[in-house]
C-alpha positions in Angstrom: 54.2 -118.1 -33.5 55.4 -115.1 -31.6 57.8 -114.7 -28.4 58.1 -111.5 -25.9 61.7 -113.0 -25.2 62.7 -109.3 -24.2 61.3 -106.0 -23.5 62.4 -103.2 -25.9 59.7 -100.5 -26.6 57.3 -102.8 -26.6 59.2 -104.8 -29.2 58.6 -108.5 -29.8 60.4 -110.7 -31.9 59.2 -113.6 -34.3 60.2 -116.8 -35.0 59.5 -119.1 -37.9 60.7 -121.7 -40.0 63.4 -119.4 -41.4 64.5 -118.7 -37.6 64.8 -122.9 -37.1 61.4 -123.7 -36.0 61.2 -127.5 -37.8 57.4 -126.3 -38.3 55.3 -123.8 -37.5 52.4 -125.9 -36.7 51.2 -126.7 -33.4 49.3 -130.3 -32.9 47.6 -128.9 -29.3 47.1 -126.1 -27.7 49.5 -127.5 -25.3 52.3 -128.3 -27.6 54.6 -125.1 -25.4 56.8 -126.1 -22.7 59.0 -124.1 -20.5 61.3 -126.2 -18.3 62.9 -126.1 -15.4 66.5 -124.2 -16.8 63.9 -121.9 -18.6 64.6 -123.4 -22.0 61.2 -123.4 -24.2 59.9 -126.6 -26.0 57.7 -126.5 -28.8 55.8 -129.0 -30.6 54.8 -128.9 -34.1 53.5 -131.4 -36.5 57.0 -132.1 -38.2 58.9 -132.3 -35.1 59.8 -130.8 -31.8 62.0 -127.6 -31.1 63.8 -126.4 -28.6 65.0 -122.7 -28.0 67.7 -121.5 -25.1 66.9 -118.0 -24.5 70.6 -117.4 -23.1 72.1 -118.5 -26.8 69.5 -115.7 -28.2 71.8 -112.8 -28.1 69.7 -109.4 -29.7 71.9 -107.9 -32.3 72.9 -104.3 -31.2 74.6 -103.3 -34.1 72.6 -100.1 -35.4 71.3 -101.0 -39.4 72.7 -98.4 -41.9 70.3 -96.4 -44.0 71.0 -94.7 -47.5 69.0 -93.2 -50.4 70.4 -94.9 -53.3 67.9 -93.2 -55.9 65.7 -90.1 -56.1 63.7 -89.3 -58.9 62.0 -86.2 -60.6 59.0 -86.8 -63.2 60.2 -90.7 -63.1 63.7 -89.0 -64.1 66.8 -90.5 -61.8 68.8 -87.1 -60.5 72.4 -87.3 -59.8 72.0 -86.4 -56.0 74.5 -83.2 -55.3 74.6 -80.8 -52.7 72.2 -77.8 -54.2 69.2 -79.5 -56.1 66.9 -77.1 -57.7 63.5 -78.0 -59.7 61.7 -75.9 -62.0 57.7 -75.3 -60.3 56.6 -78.1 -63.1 58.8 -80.4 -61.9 57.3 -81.2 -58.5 56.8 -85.4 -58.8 59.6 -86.7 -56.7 60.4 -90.1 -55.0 62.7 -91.7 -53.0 64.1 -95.1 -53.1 66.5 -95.9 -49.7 67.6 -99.0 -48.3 68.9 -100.4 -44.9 71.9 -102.9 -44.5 71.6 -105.0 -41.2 74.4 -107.8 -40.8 71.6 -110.2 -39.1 68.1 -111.0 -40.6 68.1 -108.1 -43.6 64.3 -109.2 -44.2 63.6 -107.6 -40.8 64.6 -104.4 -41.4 61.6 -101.7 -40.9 62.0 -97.5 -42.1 60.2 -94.3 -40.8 60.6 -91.1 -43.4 59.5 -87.9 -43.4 59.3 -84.9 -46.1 60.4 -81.4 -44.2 58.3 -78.7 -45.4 55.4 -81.2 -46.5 55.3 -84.2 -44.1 54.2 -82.6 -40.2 55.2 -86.5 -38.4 57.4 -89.4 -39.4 55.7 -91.8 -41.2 54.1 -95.1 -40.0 56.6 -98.1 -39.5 56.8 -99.4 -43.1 58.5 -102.3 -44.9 58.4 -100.4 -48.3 61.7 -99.0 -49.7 60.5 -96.7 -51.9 58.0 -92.9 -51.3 56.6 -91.1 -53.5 55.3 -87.6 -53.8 53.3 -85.3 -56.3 52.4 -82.0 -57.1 54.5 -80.7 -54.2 54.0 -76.7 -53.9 57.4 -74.5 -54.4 59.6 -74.2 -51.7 62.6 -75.9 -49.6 62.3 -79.8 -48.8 64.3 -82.4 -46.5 63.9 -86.1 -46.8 64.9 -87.7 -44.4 64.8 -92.0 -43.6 65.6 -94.1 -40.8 66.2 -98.4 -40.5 65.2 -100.7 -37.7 66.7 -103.9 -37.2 65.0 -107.2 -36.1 65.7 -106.3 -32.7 64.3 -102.8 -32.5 67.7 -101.1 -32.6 67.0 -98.0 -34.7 69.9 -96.0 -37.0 70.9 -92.9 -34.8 71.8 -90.5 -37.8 69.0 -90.3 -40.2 70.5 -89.0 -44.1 69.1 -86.0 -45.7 68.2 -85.3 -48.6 67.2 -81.4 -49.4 65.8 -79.6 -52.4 64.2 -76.5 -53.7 61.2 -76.3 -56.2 61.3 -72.9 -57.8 58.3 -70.5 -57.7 56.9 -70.0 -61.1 57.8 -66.4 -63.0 54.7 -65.2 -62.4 55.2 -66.2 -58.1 58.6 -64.2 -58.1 59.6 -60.6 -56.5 60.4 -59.4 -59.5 57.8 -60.2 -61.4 55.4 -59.1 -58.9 58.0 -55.6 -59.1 57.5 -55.5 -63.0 53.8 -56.1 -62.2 53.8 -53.2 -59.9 55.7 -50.9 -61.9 53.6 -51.6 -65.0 50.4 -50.7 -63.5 52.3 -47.8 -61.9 53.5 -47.0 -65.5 49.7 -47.6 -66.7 48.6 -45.3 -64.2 50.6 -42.6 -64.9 50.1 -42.5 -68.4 46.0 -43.2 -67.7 47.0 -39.4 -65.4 48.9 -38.2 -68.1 45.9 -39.0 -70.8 42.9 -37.6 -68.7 44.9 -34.6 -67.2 45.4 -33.7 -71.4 42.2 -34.6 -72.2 41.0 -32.3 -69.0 43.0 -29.5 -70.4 41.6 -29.8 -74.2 37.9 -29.9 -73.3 39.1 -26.6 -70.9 40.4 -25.0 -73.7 37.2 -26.1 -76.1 35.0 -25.0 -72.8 37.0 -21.3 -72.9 36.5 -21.4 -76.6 32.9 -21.9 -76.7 32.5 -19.5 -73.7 34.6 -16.7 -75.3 32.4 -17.0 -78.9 28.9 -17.4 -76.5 30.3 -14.2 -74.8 30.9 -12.4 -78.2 27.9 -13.3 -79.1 26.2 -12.3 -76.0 28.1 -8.7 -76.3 26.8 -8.6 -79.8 23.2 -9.5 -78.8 23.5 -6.5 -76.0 24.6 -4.1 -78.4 21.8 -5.0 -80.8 19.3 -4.1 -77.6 20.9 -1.1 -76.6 20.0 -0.3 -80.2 16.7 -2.1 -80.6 16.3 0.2 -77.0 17.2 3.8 -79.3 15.0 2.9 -82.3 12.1 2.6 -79.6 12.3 5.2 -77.6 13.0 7.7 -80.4 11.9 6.0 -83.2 8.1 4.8 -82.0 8.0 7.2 -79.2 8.3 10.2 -81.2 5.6 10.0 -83.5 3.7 8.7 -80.8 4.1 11.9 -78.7 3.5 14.0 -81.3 0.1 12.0 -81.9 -0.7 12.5 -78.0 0.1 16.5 -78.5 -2.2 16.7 -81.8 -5.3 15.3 -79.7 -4.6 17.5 -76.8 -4.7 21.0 -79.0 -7.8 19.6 -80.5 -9.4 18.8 -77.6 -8.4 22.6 -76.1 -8.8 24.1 -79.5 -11.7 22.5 -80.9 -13.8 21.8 -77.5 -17.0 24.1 -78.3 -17.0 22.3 -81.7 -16.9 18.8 -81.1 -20.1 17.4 -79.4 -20.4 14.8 -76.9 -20.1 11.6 -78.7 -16.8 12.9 -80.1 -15.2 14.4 -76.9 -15.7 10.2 -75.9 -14.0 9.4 -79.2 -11.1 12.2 -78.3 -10.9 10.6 -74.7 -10.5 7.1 -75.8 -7.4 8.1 -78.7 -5.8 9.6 -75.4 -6.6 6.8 -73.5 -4.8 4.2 -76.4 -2.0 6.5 -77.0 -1.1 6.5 -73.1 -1.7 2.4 -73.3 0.9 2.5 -76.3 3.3 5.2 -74.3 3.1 2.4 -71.2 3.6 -0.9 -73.6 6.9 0.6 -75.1 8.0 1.5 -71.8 7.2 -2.1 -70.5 8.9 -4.1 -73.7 11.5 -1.5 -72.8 12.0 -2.5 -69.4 11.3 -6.6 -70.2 14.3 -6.2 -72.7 16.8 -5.0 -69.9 15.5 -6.9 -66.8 17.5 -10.1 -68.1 20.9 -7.6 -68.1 22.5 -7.2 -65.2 23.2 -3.4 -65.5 24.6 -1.0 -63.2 26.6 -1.1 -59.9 25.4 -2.7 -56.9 24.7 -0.6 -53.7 23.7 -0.9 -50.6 19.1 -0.2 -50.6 17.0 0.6 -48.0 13.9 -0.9 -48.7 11.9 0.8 -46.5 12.8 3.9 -48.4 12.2 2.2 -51.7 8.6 1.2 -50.8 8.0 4.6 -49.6 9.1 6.7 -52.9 7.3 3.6 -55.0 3.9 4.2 -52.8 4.1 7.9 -53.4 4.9 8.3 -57.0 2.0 5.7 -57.4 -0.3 8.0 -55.7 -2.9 5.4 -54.8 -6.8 6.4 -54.4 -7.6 7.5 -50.5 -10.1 4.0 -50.5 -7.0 1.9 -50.5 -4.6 1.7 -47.7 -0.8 0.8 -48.5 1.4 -0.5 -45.0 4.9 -1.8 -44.4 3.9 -4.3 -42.0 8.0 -4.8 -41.0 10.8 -3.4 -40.9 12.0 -3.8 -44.0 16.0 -4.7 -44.4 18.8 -2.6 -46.3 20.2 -4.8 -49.1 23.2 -5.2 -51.2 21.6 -4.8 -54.9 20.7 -2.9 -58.1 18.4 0.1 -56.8 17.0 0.2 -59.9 16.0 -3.2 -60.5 14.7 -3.8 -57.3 12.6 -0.2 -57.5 10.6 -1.6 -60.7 10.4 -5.1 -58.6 8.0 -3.0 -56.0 6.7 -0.6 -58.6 5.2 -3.2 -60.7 3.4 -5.6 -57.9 2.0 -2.4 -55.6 1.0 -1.0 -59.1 -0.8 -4.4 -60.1 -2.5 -4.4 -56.4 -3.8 -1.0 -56.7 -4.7 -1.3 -60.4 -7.2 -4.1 -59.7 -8.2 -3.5 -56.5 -12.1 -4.1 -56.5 -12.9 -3.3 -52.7 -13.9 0.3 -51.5 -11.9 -0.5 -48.3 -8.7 -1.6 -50.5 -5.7 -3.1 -48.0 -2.1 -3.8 -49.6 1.1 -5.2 -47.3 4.0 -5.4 -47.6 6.0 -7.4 -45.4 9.7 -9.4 -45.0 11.0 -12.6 -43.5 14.5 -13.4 -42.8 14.9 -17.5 -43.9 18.4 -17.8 -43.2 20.2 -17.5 -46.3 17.7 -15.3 -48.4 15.2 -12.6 -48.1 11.6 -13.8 -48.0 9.1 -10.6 -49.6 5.3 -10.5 -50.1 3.0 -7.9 -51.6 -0.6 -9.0 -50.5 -3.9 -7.3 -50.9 -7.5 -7.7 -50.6 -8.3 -7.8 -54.3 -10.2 -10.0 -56.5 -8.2 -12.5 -56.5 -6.3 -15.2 -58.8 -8.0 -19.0 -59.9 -5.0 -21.1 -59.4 -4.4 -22.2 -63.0 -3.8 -18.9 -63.9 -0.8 -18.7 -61.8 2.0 -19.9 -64.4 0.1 -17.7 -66.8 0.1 -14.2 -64.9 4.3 -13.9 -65.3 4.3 -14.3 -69.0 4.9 -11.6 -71.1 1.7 -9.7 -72.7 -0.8 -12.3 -70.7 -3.7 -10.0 -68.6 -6.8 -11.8 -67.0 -8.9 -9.2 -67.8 -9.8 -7.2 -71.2 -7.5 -4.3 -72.0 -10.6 -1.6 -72.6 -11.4 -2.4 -68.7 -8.1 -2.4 -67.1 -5.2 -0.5 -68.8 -2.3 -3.1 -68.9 0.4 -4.0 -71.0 0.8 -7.7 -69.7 4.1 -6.7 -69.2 4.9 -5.9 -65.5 4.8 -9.4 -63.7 6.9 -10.9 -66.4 9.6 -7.9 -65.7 9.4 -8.5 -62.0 10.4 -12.2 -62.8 12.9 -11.4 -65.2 14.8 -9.5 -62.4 14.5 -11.8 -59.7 15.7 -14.5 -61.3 18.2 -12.6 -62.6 19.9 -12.1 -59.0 18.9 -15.7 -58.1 15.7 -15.7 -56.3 12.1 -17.1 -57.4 8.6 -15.4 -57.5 5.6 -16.8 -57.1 1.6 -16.2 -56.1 -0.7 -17.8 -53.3 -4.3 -16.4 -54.2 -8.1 -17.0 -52.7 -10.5 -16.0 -55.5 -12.6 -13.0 -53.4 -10.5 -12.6 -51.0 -7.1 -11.0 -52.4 -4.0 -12.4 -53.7 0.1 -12.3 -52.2 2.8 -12.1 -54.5 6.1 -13.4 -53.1 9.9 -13.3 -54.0 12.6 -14.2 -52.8 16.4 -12.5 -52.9 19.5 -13.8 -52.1 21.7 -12.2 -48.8 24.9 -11.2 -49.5 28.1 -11.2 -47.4 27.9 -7.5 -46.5 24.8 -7.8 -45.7 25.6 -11.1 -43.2 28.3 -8.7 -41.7 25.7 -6.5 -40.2 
């Protein structure tokens, strides 16, 4: 049975048969007696005993506590000042013991591991702790005794050890680490930056044989140019010249039906004279030749309108002002030529209208030729700027299929785009656009 003889931290102390109870059975519930000199009498089924709480004296002598074994992996280590484990060698226990010159069975331990363990430990009987797969770092064991009477050691021993961080946890490795990729970096740099320069120097190689190549091919039209315009065009004037002296010379012999035969050879040797010029003209409107000035436009139209000469039924405007532009007069000149030349060509209305007109859009030039003509179905409107492609049969309109492809040629060639917008009966407008440049953003 037990007896709250004394109060220390709530502490009460037990008696048994190996404290001198004669038993530890009671025979009634009323087998305790406390009597007048407050001894206390207890009755039991082998006898009666009798205990004097003033011969009871607690024992104050604090227990001593020692570790008198620590393992690693079930390993016993000699315990010394600096113990350090490798990060695999993390199972550790503790075996400890407390000495207490009065009742040794009642001695009770509290321990707790620094660095794992937040609180000591419940009050425990067991001598011996164990601990496993403990994380690298620093560690401190540390153990306390209790006696039978609650008296506790004051100066709990210490035990402290380091598990080791693994190679790959370590500064340094984390420095090679860092250095390696730095190194594999650098060479990754060193690799791309020569692989940059090779496919440069393949890129200027290619470029400087495409440019021979390109000077070649020029040089081949400049000549290809010569052969035509001496070559075909000679013979060809000298053709022209024999049918005009024998339509002067010859004119009171040569009856009706073969002044119409003389008319159309004159007719198909100006058609020829016209079809050199345009291949002529297709054949350089892809090089960009000659300086680059500054154009009024407005002058431009105005020498291209008269040169053209168009009939008195057709009525040619500048519905703007048109700007002055930084480009290749030339180029530009056979740009307006060729699209007021189309418009008056096929105009089919005895009241004929043609416009010309500019928008600014910011960054480019917007132009547009429109008239009142005939007309364009829209699936011909890919068709119209290819080379040698007319909508209408050569013996009733005079064209080379020629001009439209020219005037892309050029545009493109200084970065703009062409294009038509058409109502079949009610006229078509032709549209292209040129790119500003900075002297012309200056003003």
């Amino acid at each position: 049975f037990r007896l709250c003889l004394y109060r220390l931290r709530n502490f009460s102390k037990l008696y048994n048969k190996n404290k001198g109870l004669v038993g530890d059975e009671s025979t009634h519930n009323n087998s305790l007696y406390l009597d007048e000199e407050g001894n206390i009498w207890f009755g039991s089924t082998k006898g009666v005993t009798k205990y004097i709480p003033k011969d009871d004296v607690p024992n104050s002598v604090l227990p001593l506590v020692y570790i008198d074994k620590f393992s690693v992996n079930d390993s016993v280590v000699v315990i010394t000042k600096e113990l350090e484990f490798k990060h695999d060698e993390n199972n550790i226990s503790f075996s400890y013991v407390g000495l207490s010159f009065k009742d040794e069975d009642d001695v009770r331990y509290q321990f707790k591991l620094e660095g794992y363990d937040k609180d000591w430990s419940e009050i425990t009987e067991k001598k011996e702790v164990r601990y496993t797969n403990l994380n690298n770092g620093k560690y401190t064991f540390k153990v306390k005794a209790r006696n039978g009477d609650g008296y506790w050691s004051e100066a709990a021993p210490e035990l402290s050890f380091v598990i080791l961080s693994p190679f790959w946890e370590t500064w340094w490795f984390y420095l090679l680490c860092a250095a390696g990729v730095a190194l594999f970096g650098m060479e990754v740099h060193r690799l791309r930056v020569r692989q940059l320069i090779k496919h440069k120097e393949e890129l200027e190689e290619r470029v400087a044989t495409r440019t021979a190549e390109l000077e070649v091919a020029n040089t081949e039209l400049k000549d290809f140019a010569h052969i035509v315009s001496h070559d075909l065009k000679a013979p060809l004037r000298a053709v022209s010249q024999l049918a005009t002296w024998i339509s002067k010379d010859y004119a009171d012999a040569i009856d009706k039906e073969g002044k119409e035969k003389m008319n159309l050879l004159m007719s198909r040797v100006k058609r020829m004279d016209n079809l050199i010029d345009g291949i002529l003209q297709y054949s350089r409107a892809g090089r960009s030749e000659g300086k680059e000035e500054e154009v009024n436009l407005n002058s431009i139209v105005t020498e291209v309108t008269d040169n053209l000469a168009p009939p008195d039924n057709i009525k040619i405007t500048i519905e703007n002002k048109l700007p002055v532009v930084w480009t290749n007069r030339v180029r530009i000149e056979q740009v307006f030529q060729n699209l007021i030349s189309n418009a008056i060509k096929y105009m089919d209305k005895p009241e004929g209208v043609i416009k010309i007109s500019c928008v600014d859009e910011g960054s480019y030039w917007k132009f547009s030729v429109l008239d009142n003509g005939p007309g364009i179905e829209e699936k011909y409107y890919d068709k119209i700027f290819q080379i040698f492609q007319a909508l209408e049969f050569r013996d009733k309109q005079e064209s080379t299929g020629v001009g439209l492809s020219v005037v892309k040629k050029i545009v493109e060639l200084y970065g703009g785009k062409v294009w038509v917008e058409s109502i079949v009966g009610q006229g078509s407008t032709f549209f292209f656009t040129l790119k500003m440049k900075g002297k012309e953003n200056e003003k």
